[in-house]
C-alpha positions in Angstrom: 13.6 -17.1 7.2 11.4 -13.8 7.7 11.8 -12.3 11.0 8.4 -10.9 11.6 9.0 -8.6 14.3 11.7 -6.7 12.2 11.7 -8.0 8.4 15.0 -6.0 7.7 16.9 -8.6 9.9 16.4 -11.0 7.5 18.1 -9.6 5.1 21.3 -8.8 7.1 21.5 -12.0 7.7 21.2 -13.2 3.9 23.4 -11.1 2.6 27.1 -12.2 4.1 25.8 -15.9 3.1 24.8 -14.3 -0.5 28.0 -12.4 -0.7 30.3 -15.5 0.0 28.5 -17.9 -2.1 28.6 -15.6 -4.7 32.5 -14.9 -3.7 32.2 -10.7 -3.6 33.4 -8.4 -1.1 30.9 -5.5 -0.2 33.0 -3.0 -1.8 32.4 -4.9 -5.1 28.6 -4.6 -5.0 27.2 -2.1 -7.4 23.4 -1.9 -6.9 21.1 -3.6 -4.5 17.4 -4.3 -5.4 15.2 -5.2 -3.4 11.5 -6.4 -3.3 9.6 -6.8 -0.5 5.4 -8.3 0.9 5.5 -5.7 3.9 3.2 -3.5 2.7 0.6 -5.7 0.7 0.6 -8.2 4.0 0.1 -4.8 6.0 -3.2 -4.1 3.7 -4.2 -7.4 3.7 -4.2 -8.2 7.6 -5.8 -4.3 8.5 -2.4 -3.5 10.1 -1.7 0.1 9.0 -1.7 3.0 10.4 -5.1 4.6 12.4 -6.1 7.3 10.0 -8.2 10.2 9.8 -10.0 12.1 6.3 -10.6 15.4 5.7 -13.4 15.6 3.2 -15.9 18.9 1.4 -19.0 18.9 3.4 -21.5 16.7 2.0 -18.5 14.1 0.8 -18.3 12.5 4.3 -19.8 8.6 3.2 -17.1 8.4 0.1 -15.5 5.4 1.2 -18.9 3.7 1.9 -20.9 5.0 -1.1 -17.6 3.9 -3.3 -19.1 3.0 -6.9 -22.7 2.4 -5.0 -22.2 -1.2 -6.5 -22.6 -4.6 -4.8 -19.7 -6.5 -3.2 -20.7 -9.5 -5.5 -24.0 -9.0 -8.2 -25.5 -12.7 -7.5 -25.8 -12.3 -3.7 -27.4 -9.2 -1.4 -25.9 -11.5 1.6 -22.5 -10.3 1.1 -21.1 -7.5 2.8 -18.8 -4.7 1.1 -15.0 -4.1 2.7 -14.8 -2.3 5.9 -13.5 1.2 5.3 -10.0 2.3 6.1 -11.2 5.1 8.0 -14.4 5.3 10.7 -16.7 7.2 9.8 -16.3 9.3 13.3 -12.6 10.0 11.5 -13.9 11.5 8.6 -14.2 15.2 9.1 -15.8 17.4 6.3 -14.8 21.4 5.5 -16.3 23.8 3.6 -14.0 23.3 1.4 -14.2 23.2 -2.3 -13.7 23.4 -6.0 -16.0 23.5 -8.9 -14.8 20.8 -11.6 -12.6 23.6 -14.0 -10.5 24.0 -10.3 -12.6 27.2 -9.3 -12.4 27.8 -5.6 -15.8 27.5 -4.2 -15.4 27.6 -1.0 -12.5 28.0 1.7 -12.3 26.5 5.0 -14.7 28.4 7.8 -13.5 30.3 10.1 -12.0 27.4 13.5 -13.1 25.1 10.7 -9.4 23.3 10.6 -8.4 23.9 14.1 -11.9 21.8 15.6 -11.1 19.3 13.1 -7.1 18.9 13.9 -8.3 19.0 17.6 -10.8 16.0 17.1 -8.0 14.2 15.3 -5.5 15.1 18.3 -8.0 13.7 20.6 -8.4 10.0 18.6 -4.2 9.8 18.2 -4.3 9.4 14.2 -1.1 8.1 12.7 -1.8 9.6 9.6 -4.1 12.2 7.8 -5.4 12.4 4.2 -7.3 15.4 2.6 -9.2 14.9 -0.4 -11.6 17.8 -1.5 -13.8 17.9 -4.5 -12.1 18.3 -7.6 -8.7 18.8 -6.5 -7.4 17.2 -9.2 -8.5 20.7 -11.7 -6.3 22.2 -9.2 -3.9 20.4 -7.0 -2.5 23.5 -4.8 -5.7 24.6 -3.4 -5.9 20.9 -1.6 -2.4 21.3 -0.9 -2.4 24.5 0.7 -5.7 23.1 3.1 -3.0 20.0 3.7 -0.3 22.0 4.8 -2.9 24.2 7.1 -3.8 20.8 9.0 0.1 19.5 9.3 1.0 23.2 10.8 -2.5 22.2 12.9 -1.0 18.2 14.2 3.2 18.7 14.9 4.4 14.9 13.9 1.5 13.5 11.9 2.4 13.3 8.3 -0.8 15.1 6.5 -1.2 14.0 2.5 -3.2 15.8 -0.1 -4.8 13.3 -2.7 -4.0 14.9 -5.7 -0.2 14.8 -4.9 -0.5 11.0 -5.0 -2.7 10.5 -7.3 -4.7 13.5 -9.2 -7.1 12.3 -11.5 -10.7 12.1 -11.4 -13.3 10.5 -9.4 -13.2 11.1 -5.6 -13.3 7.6 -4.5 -10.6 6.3 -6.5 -8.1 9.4 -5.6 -9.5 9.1 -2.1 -8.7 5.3 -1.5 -5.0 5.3 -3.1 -4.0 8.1 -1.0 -5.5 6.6 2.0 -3.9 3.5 0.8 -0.6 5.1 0.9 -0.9 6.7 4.5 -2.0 3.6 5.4 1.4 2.1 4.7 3.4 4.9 4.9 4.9 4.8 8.6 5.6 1.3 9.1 7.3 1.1 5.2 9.5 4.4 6.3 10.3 2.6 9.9 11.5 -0.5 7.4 13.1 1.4 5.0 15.3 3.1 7.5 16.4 0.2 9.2 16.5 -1.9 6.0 19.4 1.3 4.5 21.1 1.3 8.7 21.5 -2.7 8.4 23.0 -2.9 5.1 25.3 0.1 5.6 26.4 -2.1 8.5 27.8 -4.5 6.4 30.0 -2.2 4.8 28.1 -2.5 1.8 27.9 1.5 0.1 25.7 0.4 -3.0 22.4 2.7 -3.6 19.1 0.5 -2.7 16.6 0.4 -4.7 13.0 -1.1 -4.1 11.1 -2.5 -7.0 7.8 -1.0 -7.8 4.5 -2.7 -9.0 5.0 -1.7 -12.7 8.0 -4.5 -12.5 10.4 -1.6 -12.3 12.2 0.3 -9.4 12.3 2.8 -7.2 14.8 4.5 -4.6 14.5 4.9 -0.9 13.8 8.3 -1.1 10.4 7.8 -3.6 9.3 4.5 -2.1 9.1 6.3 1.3 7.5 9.7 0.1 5.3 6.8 -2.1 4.8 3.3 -0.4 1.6 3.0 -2.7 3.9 1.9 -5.5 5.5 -0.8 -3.7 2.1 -2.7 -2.2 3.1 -5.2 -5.4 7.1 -5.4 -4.8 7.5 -8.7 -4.2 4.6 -10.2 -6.5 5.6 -8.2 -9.5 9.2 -8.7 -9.1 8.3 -12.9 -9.4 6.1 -12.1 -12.6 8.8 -10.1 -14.1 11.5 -13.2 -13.4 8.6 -15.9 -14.6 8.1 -14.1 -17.8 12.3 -14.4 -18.5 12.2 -17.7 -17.4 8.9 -18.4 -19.5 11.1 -16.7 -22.4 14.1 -19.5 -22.5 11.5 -22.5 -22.5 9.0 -23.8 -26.0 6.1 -22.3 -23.8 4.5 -18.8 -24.3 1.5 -18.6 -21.9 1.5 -18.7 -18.3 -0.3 -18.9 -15.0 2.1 -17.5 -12.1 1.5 -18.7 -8.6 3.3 -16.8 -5.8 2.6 -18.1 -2.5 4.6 -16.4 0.8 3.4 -16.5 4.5 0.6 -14.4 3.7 -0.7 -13.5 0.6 -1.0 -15.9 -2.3 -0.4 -13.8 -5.5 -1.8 -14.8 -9.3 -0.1 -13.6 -12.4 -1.5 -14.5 -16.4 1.4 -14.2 -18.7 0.7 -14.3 -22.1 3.0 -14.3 -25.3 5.7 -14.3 -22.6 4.9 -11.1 -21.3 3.6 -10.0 -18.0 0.1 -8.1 -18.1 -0.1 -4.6 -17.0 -3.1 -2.8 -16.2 -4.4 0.5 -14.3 -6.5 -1.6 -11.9 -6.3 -4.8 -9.6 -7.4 -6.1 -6.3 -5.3 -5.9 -3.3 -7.8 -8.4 -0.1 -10.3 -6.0 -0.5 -10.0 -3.3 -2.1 -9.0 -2.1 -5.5 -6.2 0.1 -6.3 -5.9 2.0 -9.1 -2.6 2.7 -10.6 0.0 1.3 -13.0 1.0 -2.3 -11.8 1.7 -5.5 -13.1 -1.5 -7.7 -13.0 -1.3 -9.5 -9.9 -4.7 -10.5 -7.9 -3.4 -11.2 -4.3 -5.5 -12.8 -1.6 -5.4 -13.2 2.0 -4.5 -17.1 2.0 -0.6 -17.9 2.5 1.3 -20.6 4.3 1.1 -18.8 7.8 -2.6 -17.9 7.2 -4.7 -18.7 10.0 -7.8 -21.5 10.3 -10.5 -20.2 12.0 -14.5 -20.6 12.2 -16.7 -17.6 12.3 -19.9 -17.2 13.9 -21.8 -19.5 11.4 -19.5 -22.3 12.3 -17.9 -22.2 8.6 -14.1 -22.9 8.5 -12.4 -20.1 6.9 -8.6 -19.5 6.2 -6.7 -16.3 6.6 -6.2 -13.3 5.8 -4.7 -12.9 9.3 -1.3 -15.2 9.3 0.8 -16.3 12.0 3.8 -15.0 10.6 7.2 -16.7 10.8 7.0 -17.2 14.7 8.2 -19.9 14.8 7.2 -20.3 11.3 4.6 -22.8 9.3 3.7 -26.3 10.6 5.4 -27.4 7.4 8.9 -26.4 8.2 
């Protein structure tokens, strides 16, 4: 069973059952891999990390504006997601490139230190900076990055187009935010998850699988926690389409369902799709993953009525404390 309050527990306690079952001693194991819900439950129930964004002047309602389309086309009653950062949070500098990477503009002069001093004041976790066209040329934000980390001692400071650089602001600007989001709580995990199974005696390399239905090791899926939002959910499409290979069947609907999320796969021809795009609660997320829609609605999830009396279910869960009614 999870153990919500440190999820790496869980698997130190698995893994001395797992080893004797399977009849190996821990100097016999090769490789571990390992897939993991942490940070797509962390997206799903607003649990991340209180961020701030450093944005070109004029650039400051990105995350609101988004695609300037409607949460849903048939209905003006619906609402779009909250953004990941207030908009008191997001700070704009002068700034900025022209679209072939021309520098426009540099920061003002007290520019960056007002702006670290405002995010001093609010006790961010986390900082992303994503200027206008950095993507046309990457060190330019980088160098503005680095000037706001010298600015905030112990607050890891990310430039967008090192996660992601291509175009269009809001997409570039939401993954990287994405992957602050995550970032301290997965390294937190990742460090107790490589102390734990070193204290097993086990020596093997970890590695954590991604959401293209590959891996990654410790090292990248800390510097890159974005990749792993679809660990767990990709890892059971991948097995489904080899088990979907040995039966007469070729197309498949995937149902994942944890303690949080409930994650939906198509395989067809017995492979998994892939795609550049999918939904994580609410937001998309653009890079390379196996198609996986995940919603808020698990078996921990949490019935509630809102304000209109409707019933409604998740996406906060209960966790595994002490665990779903039907255990």
């Amino acid at each position: 069973p999870s153990v919500p309050e440190d999820p790496s527990r869980s698997v130190e306690r698995g893994l001395p059952a797992l080893m004797e079952r399977a009849g190996v001693k821990p100097s016999e194991i090769d490789l571990i891999v390992h897939g993991t819900t942490l940070a797509l439950n962390t997206i799903i129930q607003r649990r991340g990390a209180k961020l701030g964004l450093v944005v070109s002047k004029g650039n400051r309602g990105v995350l609101e504006i988004g695609r300037a389309q409607l949460a849903n086309a048939f209905s003006f009653a619906l609402q779009k997601e909250e953004p990941l950062v207030p908009r008191r949070l997001v700070l704009a500098t002068e700034a900025r490139l022209l679209r072939d990477g021309t520098v426009h503009a540099r920061p003002a002069e007290g520019e960056l230190q007002q702006i670290a001093k405002t995010f001093r004041a609010a006790k961010v976790d986390a900082v992303t900076v994503m200027l206008l066209h950095s993507y046309a040329n990457p060190d330019f934000e980088q160098g503005v990055a680095d000037e706001v980390r010298a600015l905030l001692p112990g607050v890891p400071v990310t430039a967008s187009a090192r996660i992601w650089p291509e175009r269009r602001e809001y997409e570039r600007c939401l993954v990287s935010l994405i992957n602050a989001y995550i970032q301290p709580l997965m390294e937190d995990y990742l460090a107790s998850l490589q102390e734990r199974v070193g204290g097993l005696g086990i020596t093997a390399p970890i590695y954590i699988t991604a959401n293209n239905g590959g891996s990654l090791s410790l090292q990248t899926a800390r510097s890159r926690p974005i990749d792993t939002i679809l660990s767990g959910p990709a890892s059971g499409v991948v097995a489904a389409a080899i088990t979907a290979r040995r039966t007469g069947f070729r197309h498949f609907i995937t149902v994942d369902m944890g303690g949080t999320s409930a994650d939906m796969s198509v395989i067809q021809d017995g492979e998994p799709e892939n795609t550049t795009r999918t939904q994580v609660g609410e937001f998309p997320v653009i890079v390379p993953v196996v198609n996986v829609s995940a919603i808020g609605a698990g078996g921990g999830s949490i019935v509630w009525v809102d304000s209109y009396g409707v019933i409604k279910v998740g996406p906060q869960s209960a966790g595994a404390s002490p665990g779903p009614v039907c255990y």
